[in-house]
Legacy VTK file of the C-alpha trace (Angstrom):
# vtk DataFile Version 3.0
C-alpha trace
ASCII
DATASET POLYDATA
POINTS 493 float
1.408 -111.337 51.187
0.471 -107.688 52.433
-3.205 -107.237 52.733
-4.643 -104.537 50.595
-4.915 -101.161 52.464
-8.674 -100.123 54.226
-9.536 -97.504 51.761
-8.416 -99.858 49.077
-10.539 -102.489 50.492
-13.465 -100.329 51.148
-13.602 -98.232 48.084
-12.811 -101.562 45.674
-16.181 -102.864 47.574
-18.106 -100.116 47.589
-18.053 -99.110 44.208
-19.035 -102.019 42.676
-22.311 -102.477 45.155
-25.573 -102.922 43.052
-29.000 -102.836 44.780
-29.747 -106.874 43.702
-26.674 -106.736 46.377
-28.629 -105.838 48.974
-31.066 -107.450 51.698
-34.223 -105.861 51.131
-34.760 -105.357 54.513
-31.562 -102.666 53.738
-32.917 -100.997 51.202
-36.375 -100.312 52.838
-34.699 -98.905 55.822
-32.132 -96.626 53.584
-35.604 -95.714 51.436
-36.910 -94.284 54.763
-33.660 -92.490 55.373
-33.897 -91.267 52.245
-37.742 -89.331 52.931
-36.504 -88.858 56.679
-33.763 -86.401 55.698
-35.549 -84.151 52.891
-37.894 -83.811 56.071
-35.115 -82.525 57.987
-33.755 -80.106 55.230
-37.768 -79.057 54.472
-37.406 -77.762 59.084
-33.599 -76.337 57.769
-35.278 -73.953 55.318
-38.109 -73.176 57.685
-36.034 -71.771 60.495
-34.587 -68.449 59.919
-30.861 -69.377 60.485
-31.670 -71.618 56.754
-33.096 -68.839 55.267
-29.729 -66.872 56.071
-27.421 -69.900 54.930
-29.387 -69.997 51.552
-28.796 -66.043 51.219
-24.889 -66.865 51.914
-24.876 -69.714 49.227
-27.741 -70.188 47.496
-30.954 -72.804 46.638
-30.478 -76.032 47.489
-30.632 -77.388 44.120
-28.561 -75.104 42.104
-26.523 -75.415 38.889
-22.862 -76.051 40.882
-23.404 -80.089 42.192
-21.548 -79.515 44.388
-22.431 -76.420 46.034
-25.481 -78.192 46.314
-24.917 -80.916 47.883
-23.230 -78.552 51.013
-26.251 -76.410 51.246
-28.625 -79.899 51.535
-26.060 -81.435 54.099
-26.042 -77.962 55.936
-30.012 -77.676 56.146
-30.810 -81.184 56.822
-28.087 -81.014 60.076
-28.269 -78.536 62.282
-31.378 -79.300 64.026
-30.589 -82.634 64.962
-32.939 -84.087 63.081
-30.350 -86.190 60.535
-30.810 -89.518 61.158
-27.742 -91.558 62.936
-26.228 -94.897 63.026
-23.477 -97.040 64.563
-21.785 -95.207 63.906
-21.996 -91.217 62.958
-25.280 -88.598 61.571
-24.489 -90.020 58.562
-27.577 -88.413 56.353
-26.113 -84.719 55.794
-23.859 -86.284 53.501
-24.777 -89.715 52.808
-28.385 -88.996 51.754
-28.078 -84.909 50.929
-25.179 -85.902 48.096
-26.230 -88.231 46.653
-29.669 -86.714 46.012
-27.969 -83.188 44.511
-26.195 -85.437 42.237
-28.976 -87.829 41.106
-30.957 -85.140 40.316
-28.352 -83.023 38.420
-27.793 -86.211 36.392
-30.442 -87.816 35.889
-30.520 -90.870 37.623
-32.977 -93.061 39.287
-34.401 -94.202 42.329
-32.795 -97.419 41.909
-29.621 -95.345 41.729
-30.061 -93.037 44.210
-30.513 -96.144 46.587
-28.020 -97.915 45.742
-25.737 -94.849 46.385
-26.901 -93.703 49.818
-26.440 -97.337 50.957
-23.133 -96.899 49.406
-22.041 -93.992 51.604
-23.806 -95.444 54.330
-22.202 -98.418 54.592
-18.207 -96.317 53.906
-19.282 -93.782 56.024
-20.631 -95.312 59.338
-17.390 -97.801 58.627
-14.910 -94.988 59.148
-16.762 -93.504 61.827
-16.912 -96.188 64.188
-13.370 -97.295 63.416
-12.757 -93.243 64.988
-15.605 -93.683 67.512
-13.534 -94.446 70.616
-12.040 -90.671 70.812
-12.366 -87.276 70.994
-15.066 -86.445 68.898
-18.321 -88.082 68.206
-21.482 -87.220 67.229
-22.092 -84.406 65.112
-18.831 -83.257 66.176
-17.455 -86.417 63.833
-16.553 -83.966 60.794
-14.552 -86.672 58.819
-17.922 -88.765 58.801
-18.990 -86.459 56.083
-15.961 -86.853 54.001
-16.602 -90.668 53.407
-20.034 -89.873 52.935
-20.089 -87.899 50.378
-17.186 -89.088 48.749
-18.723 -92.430 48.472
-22.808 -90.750 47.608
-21.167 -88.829 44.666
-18.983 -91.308 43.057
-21.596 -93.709 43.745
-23.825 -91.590 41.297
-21.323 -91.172 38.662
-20.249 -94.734 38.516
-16.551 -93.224 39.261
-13.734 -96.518 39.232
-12.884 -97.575 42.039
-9.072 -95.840 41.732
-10.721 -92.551 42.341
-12.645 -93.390 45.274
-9.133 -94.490 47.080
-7.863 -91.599 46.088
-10.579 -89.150 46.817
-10.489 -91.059 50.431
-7.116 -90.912 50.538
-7.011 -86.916 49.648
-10.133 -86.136 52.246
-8.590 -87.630 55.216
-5.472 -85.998 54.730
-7.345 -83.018 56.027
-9.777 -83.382 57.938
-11.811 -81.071 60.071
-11.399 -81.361 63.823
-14.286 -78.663 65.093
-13.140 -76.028 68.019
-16.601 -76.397 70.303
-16.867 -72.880 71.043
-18.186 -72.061 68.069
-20.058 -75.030 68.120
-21.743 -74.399 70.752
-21.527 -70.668 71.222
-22.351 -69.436 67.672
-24.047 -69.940 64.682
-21.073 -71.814 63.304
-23.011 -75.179 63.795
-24.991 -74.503 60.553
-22.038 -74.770 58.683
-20.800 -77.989 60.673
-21.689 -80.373 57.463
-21.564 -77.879 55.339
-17.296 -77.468 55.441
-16.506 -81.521 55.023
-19.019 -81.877 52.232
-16.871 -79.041 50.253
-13.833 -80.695 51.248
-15.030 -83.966 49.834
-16.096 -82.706 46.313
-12.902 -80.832 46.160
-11.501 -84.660 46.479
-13.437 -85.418 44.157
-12.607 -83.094 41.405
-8.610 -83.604 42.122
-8.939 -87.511 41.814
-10.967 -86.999 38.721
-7.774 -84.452 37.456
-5.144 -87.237 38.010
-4.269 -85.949 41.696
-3.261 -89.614 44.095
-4.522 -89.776 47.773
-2.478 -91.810 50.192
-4.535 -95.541 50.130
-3.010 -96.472 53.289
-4.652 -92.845 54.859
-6.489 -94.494 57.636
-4.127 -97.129 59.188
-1.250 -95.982 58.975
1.106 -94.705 61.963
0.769 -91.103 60.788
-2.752 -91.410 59.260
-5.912 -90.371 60.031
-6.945 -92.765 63.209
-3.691 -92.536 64.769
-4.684 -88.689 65.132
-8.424 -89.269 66.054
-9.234 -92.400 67.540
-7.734 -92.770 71.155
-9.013 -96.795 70.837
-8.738 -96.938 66.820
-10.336 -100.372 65.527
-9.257 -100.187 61.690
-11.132 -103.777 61.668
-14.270 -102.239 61.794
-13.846 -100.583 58.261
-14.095 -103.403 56.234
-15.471 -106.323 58.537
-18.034 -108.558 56.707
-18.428 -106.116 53.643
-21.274 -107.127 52.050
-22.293 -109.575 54.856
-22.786 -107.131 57.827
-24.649 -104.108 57.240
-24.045 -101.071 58.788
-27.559 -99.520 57.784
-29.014 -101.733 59.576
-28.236 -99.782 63.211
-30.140 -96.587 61.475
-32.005 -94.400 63.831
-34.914 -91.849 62.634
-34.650 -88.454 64.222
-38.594 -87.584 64.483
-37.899 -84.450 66.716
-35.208 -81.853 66.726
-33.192 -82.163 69.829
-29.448 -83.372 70.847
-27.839 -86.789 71.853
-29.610 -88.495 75.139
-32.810 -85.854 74.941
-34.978 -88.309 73.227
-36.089 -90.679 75.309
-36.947 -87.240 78.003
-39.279 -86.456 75.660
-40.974 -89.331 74.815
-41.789 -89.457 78.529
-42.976 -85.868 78.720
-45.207 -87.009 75.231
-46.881 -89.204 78.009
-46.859 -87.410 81.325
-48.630 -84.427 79.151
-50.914 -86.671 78.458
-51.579 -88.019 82.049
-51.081 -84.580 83.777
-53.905 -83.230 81.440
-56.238 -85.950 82.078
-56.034 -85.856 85.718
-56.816 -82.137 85.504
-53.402 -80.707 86.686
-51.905 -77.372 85.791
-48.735 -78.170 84.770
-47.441 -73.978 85.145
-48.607 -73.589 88.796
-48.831 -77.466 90.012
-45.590 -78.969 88.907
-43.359 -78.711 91.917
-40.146 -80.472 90.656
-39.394 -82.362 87.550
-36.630 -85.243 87.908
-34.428 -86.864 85.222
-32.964 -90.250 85.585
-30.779 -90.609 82.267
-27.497 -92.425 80.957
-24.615 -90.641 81.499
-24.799 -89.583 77.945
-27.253 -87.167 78.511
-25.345 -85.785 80.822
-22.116 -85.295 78.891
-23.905 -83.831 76.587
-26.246 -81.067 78.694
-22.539 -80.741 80.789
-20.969 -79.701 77.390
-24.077 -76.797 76.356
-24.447 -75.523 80.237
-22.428 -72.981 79.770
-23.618 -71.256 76.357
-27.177 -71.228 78.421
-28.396 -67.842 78.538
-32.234 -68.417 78.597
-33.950 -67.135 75.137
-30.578 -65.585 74.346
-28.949 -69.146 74.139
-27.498 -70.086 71.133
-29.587 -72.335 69.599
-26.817 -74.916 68.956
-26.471 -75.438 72.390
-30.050 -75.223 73.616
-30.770 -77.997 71.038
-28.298 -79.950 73.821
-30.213 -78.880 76.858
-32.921 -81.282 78.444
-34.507 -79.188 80.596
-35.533 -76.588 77.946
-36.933 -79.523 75.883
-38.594 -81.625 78.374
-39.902 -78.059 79.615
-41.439 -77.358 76.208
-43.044 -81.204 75.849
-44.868 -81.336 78.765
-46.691 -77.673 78.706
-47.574 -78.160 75.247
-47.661 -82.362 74.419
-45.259 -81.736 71.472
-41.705 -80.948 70.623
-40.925 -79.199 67.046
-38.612 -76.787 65.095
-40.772 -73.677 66.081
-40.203 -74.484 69.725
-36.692 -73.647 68.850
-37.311 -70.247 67.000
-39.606 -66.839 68.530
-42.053 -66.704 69.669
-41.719 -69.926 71.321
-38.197 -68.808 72.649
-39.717 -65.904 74.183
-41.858 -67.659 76.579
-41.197 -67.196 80.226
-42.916 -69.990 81.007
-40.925 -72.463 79.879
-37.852 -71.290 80.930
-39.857 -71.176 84.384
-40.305 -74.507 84.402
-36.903 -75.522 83.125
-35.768 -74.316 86.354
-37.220 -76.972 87.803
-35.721 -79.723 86.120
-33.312 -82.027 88.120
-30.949 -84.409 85.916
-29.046 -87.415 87.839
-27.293 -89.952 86.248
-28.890 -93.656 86.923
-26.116 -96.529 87.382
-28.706 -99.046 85.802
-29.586 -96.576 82.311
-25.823 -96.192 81.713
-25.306 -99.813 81.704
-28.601 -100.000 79.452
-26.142 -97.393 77.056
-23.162 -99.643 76.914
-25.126 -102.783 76.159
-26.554 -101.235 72.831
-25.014 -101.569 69.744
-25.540 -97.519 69.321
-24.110 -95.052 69.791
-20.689 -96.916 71.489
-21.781 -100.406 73.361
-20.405 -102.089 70.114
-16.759 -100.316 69.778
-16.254 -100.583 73.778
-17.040 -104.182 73.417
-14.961 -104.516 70.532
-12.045 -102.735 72.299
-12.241 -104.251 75.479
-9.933 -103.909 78.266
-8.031 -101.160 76.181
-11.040 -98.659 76.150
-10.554 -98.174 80.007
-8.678 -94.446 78.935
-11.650 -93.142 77.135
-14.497 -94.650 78.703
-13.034 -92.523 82.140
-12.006 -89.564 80.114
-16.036 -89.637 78.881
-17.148 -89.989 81.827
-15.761 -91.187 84.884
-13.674 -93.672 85.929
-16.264 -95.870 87.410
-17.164 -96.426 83.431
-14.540 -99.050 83.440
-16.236 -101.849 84.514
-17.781 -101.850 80.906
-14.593 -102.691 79.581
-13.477 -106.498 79.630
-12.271 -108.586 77.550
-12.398 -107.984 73.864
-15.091 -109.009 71.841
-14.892 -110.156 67.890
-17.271 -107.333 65.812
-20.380 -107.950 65.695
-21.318 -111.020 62.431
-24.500 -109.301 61.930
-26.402 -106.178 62.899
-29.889 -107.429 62.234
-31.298 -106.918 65.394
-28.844 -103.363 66.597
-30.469 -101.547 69.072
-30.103 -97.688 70.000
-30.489 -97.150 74.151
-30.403 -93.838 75.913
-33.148 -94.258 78.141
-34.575 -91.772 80.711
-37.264 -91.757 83.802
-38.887 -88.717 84.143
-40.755 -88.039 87.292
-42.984 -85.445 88.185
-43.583 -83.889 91.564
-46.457 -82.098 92.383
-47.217 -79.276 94.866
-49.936 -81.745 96.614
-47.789 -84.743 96.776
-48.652 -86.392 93.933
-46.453 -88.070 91.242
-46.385 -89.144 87.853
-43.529 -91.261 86.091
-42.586 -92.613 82.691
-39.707 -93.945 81.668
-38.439 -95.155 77.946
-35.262 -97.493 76.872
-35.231 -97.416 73.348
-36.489 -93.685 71.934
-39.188 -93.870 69.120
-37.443 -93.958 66.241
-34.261 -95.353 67.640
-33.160 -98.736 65.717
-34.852 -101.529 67.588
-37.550 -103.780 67.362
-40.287 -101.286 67.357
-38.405 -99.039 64.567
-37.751 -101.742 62.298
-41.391 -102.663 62.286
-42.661 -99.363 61.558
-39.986 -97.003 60.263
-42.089 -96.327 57.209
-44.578 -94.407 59.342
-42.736 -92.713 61.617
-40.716 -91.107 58.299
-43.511 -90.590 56.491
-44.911 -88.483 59.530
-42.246 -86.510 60.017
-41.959 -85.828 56.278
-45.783 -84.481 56.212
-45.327 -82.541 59.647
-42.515 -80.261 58.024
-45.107 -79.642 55.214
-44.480 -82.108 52.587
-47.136 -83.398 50.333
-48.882 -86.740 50.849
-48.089 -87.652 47.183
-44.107 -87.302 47.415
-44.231 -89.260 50.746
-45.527 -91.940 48.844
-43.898 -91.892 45.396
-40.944 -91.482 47.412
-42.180 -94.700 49.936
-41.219 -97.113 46.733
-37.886 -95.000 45.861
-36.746 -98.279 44.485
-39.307 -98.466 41.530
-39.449 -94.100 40.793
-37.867 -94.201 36.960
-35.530 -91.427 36.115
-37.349 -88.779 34.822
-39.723 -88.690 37.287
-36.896 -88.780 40.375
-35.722 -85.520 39.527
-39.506 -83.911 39.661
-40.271 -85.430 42.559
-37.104 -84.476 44.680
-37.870 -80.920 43.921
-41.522 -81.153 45.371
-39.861 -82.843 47.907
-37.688 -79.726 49.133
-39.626 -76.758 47.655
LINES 1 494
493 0 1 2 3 4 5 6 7 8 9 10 11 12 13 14 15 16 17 18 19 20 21 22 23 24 25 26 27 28 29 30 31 32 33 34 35 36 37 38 39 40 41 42 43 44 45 46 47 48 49 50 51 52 53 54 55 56 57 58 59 60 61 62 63 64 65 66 67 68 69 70 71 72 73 74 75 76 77 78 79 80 81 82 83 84 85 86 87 88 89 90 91 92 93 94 95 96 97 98 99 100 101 102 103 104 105 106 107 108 109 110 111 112 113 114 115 116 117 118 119 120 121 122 123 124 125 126 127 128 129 130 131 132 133 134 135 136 137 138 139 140 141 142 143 144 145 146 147 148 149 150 151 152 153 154 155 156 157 158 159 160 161 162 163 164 165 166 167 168 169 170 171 172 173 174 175 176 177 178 179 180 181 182 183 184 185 186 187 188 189 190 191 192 193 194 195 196 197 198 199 200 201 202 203 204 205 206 207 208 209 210 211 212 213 214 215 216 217 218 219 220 221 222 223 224 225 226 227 228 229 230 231 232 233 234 235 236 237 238 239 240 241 242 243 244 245 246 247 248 249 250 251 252 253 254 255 256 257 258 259 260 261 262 263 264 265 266 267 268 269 270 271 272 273 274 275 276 277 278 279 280 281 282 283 284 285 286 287 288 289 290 291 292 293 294 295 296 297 298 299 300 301 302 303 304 305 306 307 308 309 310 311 312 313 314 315 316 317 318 319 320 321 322 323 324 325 326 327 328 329 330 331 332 333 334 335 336 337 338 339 340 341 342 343 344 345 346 347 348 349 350 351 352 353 354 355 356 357 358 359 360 361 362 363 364 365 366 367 368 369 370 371 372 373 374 375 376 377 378 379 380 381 382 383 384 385 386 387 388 389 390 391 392 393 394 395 396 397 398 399 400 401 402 403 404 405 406 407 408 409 410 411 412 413 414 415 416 417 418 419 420 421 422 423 424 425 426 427 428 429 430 431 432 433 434 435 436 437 438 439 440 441 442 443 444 445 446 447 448 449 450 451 452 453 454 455 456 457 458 459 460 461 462 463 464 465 466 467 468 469 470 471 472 473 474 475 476 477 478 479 480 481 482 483 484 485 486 487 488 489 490 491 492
């Protein structure tokens, strides 16, 4: 007997999911997405660029759902501070969707929950079925469509029929980005944006009778046949309800691209040393060095040539390490303004950038590919056939991380995120001071699972939110429906 197809499977699942479904250790981390990501829309419609996107399309929470739902996933994404998971940023959609149509409907925290684990769960699926090829990251476009797909039928307790076919419609078209006006323009704000349309437009023509192909994602002229160069169609529907994809989630608590983190948590420190021991980090520093992954490196490699000092687009600067680590160490922090005049403006950090040296370290790559996130996982999975794309990444040397295939993964209780750095400073006098970090704060691990509650709940209040919405928002589980709505609009005014 044929098995059922992968959005059929998925989307039969996933629609039926109830919170008493899930672990609570789940839900607490998908409560903290949750606060995380109205943090990172609250930085969207600080900058200036938001303020321009909301004069294109409007407020965030307008009387069109679902024009909505694309402004949230548009602010809460183009800083890089949407939270990410094994696989994809999955919060644009899977947290900014749900919450337009929760609070255009009425519906509770319980609900709300339940859906964003929904579209969690569908969308990180897809993703890292789709990981192993061209486009990752926030470059992963269709991630959005099975996020918000799944957050808004979620909400509307939609049968499980449409959700196949509003899959099935969605990837029939989705986006593939051109990275010049990724990188070069302000066409990044828009990045979420564009899929998030797409999906409610799926929605809508599933909900008018219009059938999506079910077999969309397998099949030989389907949707990872065209972007997957290693597709694993196993990893959409292994150990549904058993092995939890929002479990790998890792918190974004400062702006900044793929493989900067862990740079700046070092620089967090070595400002802190450097100040104590009475150095002057404009006129002392000599030369600052950067041991990374070779993540970081694909990624600053893919940005160097948009840089163009305080004229660089800021979708590509948000790639660049030295800018960032540049910016940590003279002033012991890293935030939106740092990425907006004046802050842009000063000379002095771009001095200093220019002494930034990045080298790829052997031992920190092979840290990367033992994670579960962002790829250690699918390579493992893949085995000996992810050869092709582990050289195309990076080089061919990257092979030796493919052997023999590995079954997925039974659980993902204990994921871990690595794309660790050493930064080490030189000093005119001789000196040096070094820090390095495996696992960047925030980034699923021990350490994150033990605290996430904080570190969102920080980040929340640091982008101005009040004290009083961090916490009624802390126990999303219990906030009855007509108090949900209130509090998501204090939560984004």
């Amino acid at each position: 007997m044929t098995e059922p197809a992968l959005a059929v499977q998925l989307g039969t699942w996933a629609s039926s999911l109830r919170l008493d479904d899930v672990p609570s250790r789940v839900a607490s981390l998908a409560t903290s997405q949750v606060l995380s990501q109205l943090a990172a829309i609250r930085a969207g419609l600080a900058h200036p660029l938001g303020r321009r996107l909301l004069a294109a399309y409007g407020p965030p929470l307008q009387a069109d759902t679902g024009r909505s739902a694309a402004v949230l996933a548009a602010l809460g994404s183009w800083l890089n501070l949407d939270d990410t998971a094994y696989a994809g940023h999955l919060g644009p959609s899977t947290v900014s969707v749900p919450v337009a149509y929760a609070h255009a409907e009425g519906r509770s925290g319980a609900a709300l929950l339940a859906a964003v684990i929904a579209a969690d769960e569908c969308a990180a699926r897809i993703t890292a079925a789709a990981t192993l090829g061209p486009l990752r990251g926030q470059s992963a476009l269709h991630t959005h469509l099975a996020g918000a797909v799944a957050g808004r039928l979620h909400v509307q307790a939609a049968p499980a029929q449409r959700w196949i076919d509003a899959l099935g419609l969605s990837f029939s078209t989705p986006s593939w980005p051109a990275m010049h006006g990724f990188l070069g323009s302000d066409a990044k704000v828009l990045h979420a944006f564009v899929p998030v349309r797409a999906a409610m437009d799926a929605c809508d023509a599933a909900a008018a009778g219009l059938r999506g192909a079910p077999d969309i994602l397998e099949h030989p002229d389907g949707f990872l046949a065209r972007f997957a160069t290693v597709p694993l169609p196993a990893e959409v529907i292994a150990g549904l309800g058993r092995r939890w994809y929002t479990d790998t989630l890792s918190f974004k608590v400062r702006p900044g691209g793929p493989g900067i983190d862990a740079a700046v948590d070092c620089c967090l420190d070595l400002h802190r040393q450097l100040r104590a021991a009475g150095v002057s980090i404009d006129q002392d520093v000599a030369a600052i060095d950067i041991d990374a992954s070779i993540y970081t490196l694909f990624a600053a490699g893919r940005a160097e040539q948009y840089l163009d000092g305080a004229a660089t687009p800021i979708s590509a600067l948000l790639l660049t390490t030295p800018y960032a680590v540049a910016s940590t160490l003279l002033t012991g922090t890293l935030t939106v303004a740092d990425f907006a005049e004046p802050a842009l403006g000063e000379q002095r950090r771009w001095a200093l950038a220019e002494r930034v040296r990045l080298t790829e370290d052997p031992e920190l790559t092979a840290q990367l590919f033992a994670a579960t996130a962002p790829f250690g996982e699918a390579v493992r999975h893949a085995g000996a056939v992810a050869a092709g794309w582990l050289g195309a990444f990076g080089t061919s040397s990257l092979a030796r991380f493919a052997i023999d295939p590995a079954q997925p993964a039974e659980t993902f209780e204990s994921a871990t995120k690595r794309t660790p750095a050493r930064v080490t400073v030189r000093l005119r006098d001789g000196r040096t001071f070094c820090s390095q970090r495996d696992i960047p704060i925030g980034a699923a691990g021990a350490d994150s699972r033990l605290r996430h509650r904080e570190l969102v709940r920080t980040k929340f209040l640091d982008q101005g939110g009040s004290t009083a919405v961090a916490d009624a928002l802390g126990e999303l589980e219990l906030c009855p429906a007509g108090e949900l709505a209130r509090l998501l609009e204090l939560a984004i005014s």
